[in-house]
py3Dmol code that shows the C-alpha trace and the ligand (Angstrom):
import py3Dmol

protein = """\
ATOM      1  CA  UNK A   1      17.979   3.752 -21.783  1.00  0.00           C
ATOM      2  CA  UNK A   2      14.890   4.763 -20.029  1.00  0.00           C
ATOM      3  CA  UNK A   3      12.697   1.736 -18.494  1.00  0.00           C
ATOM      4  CA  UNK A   4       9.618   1.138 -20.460  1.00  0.00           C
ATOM      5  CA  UNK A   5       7.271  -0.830 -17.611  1.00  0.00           C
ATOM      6  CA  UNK A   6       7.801   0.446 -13.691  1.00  0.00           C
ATOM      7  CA  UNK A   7       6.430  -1.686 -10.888  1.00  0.00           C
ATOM      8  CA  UNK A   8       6.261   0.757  -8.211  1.00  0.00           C
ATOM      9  CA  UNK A   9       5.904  -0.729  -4.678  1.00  0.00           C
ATOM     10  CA  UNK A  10       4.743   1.103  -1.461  1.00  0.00           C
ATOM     11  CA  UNK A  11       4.523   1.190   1.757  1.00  0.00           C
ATOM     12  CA  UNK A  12       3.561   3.647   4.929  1.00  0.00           C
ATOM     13  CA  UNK A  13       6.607   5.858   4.582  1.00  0.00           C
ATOM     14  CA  UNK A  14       5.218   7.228   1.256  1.00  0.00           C
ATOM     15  CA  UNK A  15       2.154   8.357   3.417  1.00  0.00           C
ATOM     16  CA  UNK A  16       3.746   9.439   6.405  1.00  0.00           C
ATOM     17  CA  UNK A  17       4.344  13.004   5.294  1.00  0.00           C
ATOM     18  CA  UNK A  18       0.704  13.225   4.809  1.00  0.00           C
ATOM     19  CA  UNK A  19       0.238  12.697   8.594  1.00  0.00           C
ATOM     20  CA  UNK A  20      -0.923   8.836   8.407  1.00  0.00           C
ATOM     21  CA  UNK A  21       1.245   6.499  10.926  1.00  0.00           C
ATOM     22  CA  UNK A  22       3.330   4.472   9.839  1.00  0.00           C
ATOM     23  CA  UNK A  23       3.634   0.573  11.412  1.00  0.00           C
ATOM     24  CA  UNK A  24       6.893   0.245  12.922  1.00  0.00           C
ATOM     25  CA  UNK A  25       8.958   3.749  13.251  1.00  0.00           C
ATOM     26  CA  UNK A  26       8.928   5.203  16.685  1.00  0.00           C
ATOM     27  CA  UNK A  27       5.538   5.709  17.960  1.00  0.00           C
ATOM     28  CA  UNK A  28       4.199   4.179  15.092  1.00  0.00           C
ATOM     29  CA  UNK A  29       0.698   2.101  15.096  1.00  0.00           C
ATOM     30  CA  UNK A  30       2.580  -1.107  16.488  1.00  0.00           C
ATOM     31  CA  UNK A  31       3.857   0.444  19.496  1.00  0.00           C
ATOM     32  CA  UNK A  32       0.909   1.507  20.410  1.00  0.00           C
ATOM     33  CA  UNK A  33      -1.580  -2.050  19.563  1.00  0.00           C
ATOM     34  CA  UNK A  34      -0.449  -5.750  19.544  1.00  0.00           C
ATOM     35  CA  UNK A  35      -0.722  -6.671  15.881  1.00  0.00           C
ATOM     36  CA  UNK A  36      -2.466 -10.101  17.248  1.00  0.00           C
ATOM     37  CA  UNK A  37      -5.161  -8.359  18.784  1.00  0.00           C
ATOM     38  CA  UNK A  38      -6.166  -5.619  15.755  1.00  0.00           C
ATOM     39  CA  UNK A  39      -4.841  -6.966  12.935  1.00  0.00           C
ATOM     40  CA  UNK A  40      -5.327 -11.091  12.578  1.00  0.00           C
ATOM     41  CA  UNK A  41      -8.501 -13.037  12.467  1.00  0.00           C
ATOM     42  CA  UNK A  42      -8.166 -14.649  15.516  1.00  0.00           C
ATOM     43  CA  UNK A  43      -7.811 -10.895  16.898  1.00  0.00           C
ATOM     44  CA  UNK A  44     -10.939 -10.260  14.969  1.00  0.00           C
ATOM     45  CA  UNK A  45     -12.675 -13.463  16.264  1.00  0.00           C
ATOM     46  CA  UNK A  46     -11.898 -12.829  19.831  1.00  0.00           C
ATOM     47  CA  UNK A  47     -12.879  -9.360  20.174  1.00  0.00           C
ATOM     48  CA  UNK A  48     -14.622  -7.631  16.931  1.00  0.00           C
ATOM     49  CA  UNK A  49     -15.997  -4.958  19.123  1.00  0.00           C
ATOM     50  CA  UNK A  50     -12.479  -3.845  19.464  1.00  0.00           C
ATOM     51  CA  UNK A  51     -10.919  -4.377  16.367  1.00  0.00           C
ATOM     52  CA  UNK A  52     -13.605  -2.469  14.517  1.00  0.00           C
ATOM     53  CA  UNK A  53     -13.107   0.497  17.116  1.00  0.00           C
ATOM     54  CA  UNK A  54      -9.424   0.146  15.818  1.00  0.00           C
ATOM     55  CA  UNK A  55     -10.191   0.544  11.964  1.00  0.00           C
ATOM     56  CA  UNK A  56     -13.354   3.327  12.627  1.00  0.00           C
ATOM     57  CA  UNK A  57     -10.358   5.558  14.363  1.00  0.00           C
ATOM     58  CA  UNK A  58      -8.305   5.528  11.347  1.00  0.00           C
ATOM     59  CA  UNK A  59     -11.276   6.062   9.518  1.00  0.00           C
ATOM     60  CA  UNK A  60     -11.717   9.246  10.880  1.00  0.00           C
ATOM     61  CA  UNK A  61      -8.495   9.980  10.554  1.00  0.00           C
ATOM     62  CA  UNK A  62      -7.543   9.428   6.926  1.00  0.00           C
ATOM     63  CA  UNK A  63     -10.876  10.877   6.180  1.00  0.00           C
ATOM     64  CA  UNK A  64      -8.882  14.301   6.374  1.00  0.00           C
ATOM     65  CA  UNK A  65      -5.543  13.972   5.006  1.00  0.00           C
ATOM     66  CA  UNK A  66      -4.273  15.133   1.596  1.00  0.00           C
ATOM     67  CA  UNK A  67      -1.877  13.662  -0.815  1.00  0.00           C
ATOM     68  CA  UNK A  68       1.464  14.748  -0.420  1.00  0.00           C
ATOM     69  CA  UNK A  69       4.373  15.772  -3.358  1.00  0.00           C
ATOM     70  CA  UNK A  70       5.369  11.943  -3.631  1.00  0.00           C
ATOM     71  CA  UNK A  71       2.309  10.779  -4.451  1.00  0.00           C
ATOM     72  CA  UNK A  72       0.996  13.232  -6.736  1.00  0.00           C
ATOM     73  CA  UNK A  73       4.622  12.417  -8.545  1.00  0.00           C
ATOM     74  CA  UNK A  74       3.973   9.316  -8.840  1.00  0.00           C
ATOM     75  CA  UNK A  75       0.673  10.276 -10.374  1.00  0.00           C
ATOM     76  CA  UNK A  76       2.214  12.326 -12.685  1.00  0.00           C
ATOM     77  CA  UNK A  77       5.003   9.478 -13.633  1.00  0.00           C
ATOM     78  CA  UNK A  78       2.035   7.391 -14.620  1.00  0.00           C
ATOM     79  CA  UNK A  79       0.211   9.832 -16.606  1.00  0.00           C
ATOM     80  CA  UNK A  80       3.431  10.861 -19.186  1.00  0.00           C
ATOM     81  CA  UNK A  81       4.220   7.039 -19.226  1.00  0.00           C
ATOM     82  CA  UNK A  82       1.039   6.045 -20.316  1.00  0.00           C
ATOM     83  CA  UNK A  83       1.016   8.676 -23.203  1.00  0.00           C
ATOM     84  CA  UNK A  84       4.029   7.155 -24.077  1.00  0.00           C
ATOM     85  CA  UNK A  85       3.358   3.772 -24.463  1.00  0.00           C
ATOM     86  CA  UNK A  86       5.197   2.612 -21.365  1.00  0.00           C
ATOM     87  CA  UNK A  87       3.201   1.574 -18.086  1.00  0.00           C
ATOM     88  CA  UNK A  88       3.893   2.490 -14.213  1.00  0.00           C
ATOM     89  CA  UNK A  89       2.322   0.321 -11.686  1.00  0.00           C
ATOM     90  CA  UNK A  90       1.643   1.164  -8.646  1.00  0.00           C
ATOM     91  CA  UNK A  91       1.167  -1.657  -6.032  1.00  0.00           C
ATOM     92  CA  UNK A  92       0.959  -0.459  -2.775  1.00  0.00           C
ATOM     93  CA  UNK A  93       0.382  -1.686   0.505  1.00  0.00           C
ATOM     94  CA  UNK A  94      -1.590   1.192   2.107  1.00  0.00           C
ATOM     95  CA  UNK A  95      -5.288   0.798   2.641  1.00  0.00           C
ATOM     96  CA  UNK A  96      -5.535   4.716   2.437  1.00  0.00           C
ATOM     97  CA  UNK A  97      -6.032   6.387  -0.777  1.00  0.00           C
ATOM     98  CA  UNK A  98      -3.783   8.685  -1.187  1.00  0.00           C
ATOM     99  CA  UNK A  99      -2.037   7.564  -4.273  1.00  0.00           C
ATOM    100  CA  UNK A 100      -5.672   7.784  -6.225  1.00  0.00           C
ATOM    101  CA  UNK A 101      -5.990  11.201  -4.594  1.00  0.00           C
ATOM    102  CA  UNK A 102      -2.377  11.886  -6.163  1.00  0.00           C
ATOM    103  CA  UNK A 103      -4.032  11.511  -9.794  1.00  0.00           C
ATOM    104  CA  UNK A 104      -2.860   7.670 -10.258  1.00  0.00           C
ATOM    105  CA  UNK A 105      -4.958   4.790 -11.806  1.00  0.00           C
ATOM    106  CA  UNK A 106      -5.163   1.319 -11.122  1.00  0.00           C
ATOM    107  CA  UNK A 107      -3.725   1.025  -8.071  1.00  0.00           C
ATOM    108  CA  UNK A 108      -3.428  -2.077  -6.782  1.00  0.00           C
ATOM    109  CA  UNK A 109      -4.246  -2.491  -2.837  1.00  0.00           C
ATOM    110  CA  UNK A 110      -2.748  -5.809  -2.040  1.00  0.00           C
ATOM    111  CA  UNK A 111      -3.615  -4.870   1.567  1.00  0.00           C
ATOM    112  CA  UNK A 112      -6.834  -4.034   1.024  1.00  0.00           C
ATOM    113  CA  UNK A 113      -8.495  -0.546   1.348  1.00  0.00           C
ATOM    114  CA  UNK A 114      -9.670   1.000   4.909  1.00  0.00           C
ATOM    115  CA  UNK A 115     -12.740   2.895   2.401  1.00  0.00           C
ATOM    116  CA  UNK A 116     -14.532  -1.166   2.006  1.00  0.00           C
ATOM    117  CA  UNK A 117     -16.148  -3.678   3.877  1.00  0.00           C
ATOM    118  CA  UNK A 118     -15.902  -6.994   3.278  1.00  0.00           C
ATOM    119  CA  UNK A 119     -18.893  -9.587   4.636  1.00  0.00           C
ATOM    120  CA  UNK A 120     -17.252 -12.677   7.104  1.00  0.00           C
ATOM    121  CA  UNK A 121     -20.456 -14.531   5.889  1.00  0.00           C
ATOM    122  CA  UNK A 122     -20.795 -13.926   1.847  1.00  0.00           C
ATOM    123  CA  UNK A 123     -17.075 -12.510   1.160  1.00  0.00           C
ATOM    124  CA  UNK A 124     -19.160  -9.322  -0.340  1.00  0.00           C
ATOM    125  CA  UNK A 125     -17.077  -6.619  -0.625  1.00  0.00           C
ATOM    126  CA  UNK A 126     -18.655  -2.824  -0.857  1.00  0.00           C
ATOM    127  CA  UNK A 127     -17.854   0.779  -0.195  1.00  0.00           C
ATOM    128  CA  UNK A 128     -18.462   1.646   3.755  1.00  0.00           C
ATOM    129  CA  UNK A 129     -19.185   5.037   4.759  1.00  0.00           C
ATOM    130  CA  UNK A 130     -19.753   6.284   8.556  1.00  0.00           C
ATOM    131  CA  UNK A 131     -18.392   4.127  11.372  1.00  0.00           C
ATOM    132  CA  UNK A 132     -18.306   0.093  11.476  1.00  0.00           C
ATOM    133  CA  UNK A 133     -20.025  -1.456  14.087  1.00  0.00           C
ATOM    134  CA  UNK A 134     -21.187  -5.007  14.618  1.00  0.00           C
ATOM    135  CA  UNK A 135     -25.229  -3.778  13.924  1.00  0.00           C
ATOM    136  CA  UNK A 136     -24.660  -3.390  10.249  1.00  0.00           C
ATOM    137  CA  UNK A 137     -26.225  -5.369   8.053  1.00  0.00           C
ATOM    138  CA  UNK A 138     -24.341  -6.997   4.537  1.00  0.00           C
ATOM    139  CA  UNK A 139     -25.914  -5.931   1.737  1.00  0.00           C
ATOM    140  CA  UNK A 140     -25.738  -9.100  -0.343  1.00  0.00           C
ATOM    141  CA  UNK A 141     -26.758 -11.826   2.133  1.00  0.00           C
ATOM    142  CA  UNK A 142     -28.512  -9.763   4.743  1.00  0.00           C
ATOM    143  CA  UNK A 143     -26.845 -11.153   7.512  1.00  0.00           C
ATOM    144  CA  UNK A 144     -25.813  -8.883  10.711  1.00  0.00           C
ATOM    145  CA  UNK A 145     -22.776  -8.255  12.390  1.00  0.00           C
ATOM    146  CA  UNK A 146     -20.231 -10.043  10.022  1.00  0.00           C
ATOM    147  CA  UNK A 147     -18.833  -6.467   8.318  1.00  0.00           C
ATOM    148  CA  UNK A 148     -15.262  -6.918   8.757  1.00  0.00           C
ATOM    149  CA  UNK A 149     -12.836  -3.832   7.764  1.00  0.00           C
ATOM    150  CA  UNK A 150     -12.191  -5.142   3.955  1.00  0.00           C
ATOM    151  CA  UNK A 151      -7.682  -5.523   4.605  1.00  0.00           C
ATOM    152  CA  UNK A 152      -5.214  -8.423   4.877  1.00  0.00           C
ATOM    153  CA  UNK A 153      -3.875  -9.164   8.505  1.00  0.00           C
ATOM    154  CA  UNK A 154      -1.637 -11.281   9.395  1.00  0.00           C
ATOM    155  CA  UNK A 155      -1.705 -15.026   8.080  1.00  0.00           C
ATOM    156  CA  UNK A 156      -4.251 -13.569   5.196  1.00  0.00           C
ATOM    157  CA  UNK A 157      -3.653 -14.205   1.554  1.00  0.00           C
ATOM    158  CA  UNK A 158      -2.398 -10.481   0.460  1.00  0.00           C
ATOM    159  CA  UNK A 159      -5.136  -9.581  -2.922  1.00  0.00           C
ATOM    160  CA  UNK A 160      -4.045  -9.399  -6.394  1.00  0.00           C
ATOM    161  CA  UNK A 161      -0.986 -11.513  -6.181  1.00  0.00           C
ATOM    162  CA  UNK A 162      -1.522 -13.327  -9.964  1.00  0.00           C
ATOM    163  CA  UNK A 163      -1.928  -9.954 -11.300  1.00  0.00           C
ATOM    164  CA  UNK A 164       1.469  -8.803  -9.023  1.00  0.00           C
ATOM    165  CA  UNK A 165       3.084 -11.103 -10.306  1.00  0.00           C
ATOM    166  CA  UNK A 166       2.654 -11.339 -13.521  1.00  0.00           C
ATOM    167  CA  UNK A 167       3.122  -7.373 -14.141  1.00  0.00           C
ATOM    168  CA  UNK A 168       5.800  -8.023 -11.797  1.00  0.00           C
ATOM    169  CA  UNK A 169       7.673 -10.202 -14.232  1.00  0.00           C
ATOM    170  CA  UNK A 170       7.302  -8.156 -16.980  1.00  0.00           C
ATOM    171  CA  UNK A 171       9.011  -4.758 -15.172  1.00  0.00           C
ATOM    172  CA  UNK A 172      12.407  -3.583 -16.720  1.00  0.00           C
ATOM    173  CA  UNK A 173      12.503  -1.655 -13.452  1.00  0.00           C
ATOM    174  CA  UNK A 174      10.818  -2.266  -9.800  1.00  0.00           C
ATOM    175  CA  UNK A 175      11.609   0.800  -7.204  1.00  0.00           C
ATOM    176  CA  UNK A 176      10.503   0.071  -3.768  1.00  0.00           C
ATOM    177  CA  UNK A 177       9.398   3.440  -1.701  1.00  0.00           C
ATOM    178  CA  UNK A 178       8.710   3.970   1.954  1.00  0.00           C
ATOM    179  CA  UNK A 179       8.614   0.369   3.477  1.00  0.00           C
ATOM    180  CA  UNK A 180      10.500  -1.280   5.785  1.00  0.00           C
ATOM    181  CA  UNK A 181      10.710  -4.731   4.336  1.00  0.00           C
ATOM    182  CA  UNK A 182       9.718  -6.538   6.861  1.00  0.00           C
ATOM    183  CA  UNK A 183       6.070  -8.131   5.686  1.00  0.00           C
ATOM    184  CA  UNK A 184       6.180 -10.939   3.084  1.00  0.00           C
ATOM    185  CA  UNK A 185       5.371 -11.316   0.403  1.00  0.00           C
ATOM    186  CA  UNK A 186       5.867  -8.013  -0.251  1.00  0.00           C
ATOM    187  CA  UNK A 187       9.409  -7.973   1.047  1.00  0.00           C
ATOM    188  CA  UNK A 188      10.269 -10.757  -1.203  1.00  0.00           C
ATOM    189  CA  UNK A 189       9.659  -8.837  -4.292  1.00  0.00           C
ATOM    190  CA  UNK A 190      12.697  -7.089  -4.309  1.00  0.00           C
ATOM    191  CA  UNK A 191      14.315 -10.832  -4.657  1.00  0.00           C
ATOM    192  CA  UNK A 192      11.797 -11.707  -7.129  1.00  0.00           C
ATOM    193  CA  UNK A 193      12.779  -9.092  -9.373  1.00  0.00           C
ATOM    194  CA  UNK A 194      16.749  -9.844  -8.741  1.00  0.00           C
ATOM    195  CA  UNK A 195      16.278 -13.139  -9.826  1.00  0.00           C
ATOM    196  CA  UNK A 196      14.234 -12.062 -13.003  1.00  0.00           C
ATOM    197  CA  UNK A 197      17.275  -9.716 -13.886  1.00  0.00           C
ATOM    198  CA  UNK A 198      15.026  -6.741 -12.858  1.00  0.00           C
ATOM    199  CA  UNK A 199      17.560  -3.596 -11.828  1.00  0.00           C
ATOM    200  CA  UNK A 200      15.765  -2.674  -8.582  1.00  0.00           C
ATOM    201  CA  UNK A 201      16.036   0.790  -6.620  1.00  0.00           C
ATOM    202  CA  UNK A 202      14.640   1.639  -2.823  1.00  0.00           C
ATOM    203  CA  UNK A 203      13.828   5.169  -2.004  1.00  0.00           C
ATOM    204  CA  UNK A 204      12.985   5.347   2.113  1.00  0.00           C
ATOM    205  CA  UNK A 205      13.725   7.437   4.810  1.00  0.00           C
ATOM    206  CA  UNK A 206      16.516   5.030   6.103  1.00  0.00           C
ATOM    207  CA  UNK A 207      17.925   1.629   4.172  1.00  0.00           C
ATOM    208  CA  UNK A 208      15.218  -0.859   4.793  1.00  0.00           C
ATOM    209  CA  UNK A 209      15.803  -4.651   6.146  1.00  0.00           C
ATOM    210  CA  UNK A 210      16.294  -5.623   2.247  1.00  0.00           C
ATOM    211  CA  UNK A 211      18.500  -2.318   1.341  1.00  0.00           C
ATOM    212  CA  UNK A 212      21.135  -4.580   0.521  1.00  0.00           C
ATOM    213  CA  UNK A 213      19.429  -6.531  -1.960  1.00  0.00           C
ATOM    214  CA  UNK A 214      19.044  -3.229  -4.078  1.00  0.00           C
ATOM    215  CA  UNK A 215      20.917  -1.934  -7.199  1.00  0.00           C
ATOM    216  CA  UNK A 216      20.590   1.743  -6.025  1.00  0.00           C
ATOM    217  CA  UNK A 217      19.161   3.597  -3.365  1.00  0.00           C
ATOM    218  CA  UNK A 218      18.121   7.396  -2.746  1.00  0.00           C
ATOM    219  CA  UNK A 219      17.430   7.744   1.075  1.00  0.00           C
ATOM    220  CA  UNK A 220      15.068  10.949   2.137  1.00  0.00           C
ATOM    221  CA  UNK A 221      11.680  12.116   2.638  1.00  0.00           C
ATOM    222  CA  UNK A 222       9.370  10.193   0.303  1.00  0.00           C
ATOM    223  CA  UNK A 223       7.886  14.052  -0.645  1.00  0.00           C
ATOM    224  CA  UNK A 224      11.774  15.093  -1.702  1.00  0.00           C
ATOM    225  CA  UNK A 225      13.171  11.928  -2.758  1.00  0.00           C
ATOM    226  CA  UNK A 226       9.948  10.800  -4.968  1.00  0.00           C
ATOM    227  CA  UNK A 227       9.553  13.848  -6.889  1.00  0.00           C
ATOM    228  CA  UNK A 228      13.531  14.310  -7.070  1.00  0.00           C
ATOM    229  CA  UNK A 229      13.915  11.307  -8.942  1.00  0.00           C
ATOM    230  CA  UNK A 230      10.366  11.415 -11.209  1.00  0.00           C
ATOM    231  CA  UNK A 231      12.502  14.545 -12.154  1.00  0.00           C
ATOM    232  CA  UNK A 232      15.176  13.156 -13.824  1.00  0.00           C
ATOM    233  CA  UNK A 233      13.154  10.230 -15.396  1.00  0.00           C
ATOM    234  CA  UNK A 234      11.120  13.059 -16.848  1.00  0.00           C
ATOM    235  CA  UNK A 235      13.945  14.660 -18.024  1.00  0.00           C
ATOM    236  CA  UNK A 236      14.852  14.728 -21.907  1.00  0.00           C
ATOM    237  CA  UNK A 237      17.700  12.649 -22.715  1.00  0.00           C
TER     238      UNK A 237
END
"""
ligand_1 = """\
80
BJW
C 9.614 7.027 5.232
C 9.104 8.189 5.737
C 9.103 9.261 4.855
C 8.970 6.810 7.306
N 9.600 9.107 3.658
N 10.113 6.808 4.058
C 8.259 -15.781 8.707
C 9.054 -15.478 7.604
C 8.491 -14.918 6.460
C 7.125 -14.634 6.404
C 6.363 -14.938 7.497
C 6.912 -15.510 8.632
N 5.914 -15.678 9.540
C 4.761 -15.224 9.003
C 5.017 -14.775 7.754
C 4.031 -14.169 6.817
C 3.588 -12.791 7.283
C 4.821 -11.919 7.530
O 5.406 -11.335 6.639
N 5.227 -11.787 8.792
C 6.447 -11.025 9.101
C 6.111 -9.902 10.070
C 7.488 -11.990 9.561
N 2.807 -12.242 6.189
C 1.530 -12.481 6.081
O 0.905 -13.110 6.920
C 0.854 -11.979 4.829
N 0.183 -13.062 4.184
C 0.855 -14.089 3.641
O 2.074 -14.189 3.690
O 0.032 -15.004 3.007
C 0.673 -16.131 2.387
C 0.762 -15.889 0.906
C 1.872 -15.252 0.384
C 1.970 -15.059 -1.003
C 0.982 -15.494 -1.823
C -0.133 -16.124 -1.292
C -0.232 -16.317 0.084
C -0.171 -10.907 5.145
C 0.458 -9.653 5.642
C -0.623 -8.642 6.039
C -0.018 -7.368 6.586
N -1.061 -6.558 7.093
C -0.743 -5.222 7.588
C -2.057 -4.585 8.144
C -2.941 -4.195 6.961
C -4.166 -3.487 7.387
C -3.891 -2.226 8.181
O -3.262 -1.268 7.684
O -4.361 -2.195 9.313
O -0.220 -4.414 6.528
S 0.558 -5.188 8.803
C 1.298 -3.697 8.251
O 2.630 -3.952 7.742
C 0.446 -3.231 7.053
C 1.506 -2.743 6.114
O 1.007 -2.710 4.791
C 2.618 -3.723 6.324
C 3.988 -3.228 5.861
O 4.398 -2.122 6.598
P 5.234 -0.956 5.896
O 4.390 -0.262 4.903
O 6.540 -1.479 5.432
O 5.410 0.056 7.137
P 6.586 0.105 8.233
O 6.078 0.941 9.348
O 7.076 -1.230 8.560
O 7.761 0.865 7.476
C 7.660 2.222 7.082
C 8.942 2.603 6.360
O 8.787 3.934 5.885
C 10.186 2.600 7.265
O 11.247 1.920 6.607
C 10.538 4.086 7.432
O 11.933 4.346 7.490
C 9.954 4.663 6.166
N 9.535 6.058 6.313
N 8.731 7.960 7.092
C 10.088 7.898 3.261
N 8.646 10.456 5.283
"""
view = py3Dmol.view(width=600, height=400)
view.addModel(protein, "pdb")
view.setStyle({"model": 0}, {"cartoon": {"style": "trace"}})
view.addModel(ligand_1, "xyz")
view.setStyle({"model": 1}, {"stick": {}})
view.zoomTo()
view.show()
């Protein structure tokens, strides 16, 4: 029987094709920075100047790139489910936004999204066009220079988790796609879902740190693999 309610997970494999880095493959943004300097507070705290020089590069970067054919699948997925009556849910860890760009709704960014701004002062979060730099002013309290890039570094509290969670629970299936398993909580949902009797499935380039804690597995290009498999749970029965 087909699953009714899909909790979709993703990571920076699904966007790789699209020509955004991923975090850990060779060459991949975390050879190339030390995560404590760009991407924790204390990183932030020590050196904004730099950290915001980080974030306004891939700025201008994902500024240009397109969806690619796994997440405009994924897009489609949700759209026939809906009209359905089931539900697809896409969490994803990406700040880009790709999978909105791929036609889906309601994605949740438990990361954050590279697109926002989020004020160290107020905690107002808005829409951030052009580069960041510590001269803006927050458009809420007024205050200068506490614009911080609006995503989830290290030792953060990832957003949305209640809402995770509790669609989370209610999945008859959770598929996993282009991440490497190695950030929590995140990584743990694949256990979480085990637990809840939730058949589970990873599609990724290569098995991931967790591969062994899924049911199945299709390993491959996210822009094969993704739309491969939408395929078939398209297909009549
Ligand atoms: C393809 C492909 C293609 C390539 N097709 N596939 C010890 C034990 C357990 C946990 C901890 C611990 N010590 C500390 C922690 C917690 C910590 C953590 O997990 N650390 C580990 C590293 C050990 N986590 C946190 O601090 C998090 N917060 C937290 O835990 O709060 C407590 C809390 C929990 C629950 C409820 C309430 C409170 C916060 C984590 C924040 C992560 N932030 C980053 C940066 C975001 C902003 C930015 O982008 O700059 O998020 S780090 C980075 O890693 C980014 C990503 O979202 C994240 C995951 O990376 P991802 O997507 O998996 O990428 P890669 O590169 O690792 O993998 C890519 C995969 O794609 C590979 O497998 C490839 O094979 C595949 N691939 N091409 C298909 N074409």
């Amino acid at each position: 029987m087909k699953p009714k309610q899909i909790f979709i997970l993703t990571g920076a494999g699904i966007s790789a094709e699209s020509g955004l880095s991923t975090f850990r493959d060779k060459g991949g943004l975390w050879t190339q920075y030390k995560v404590e300097d760009v991407a924790s507070l204390a990183g932030y705290e020590r050196n904004p100047a730099k950290v915001l020089e980080f974030y306004n590069l891939r700025r201008s970067i994902h500024k240009d790139v397109q969806a690619n054919a796994g997440h405009h699948a994924l897009g489609r997925l949700q759209r026939v489910w809906a009209a359905n009556g089931g539900e697809v849910v896409i969490c994803t860890q990406n700040i880009d936004h790709l999978h909105e760009q791929g036609g889906a709704v309601g994605v949740i960014h438990m990361h954050g999204e590279l697109g926002k701004v989020r004020c160290h002062d107020c905690g107002d979060v808005s829409l951030a066009d052009g580069e960041l730099s510590l001269h803006l002013g927050c458009g809420a309290c007024g205050r200068t220079g506490g614009l911080r890039p609006h995503v989830v570094w290290f030792g953060e509290t990832p957003l949305d988790m209640d809402v995770i969670f509790e669609k989370l629970s209610g999945a008859d299936l959770f598929v996993s796609i282009g991440t490497s398993g190695n950030v929590y909580p995140a990584a743990g949902f694949v256990a979480a879902a085990r637990s809840a009797d939730i058949p589970t499935m990873e599609i990724n380039l290569e098995p991931s740190e967790n591969a062994h804690l899924f049911d199945d597995a299709r390993y491959g290009k996210a822009s094969e693999a993704v739309p491969a498999w939408v395929e078939e749970l398209l297909a009549p029965d």
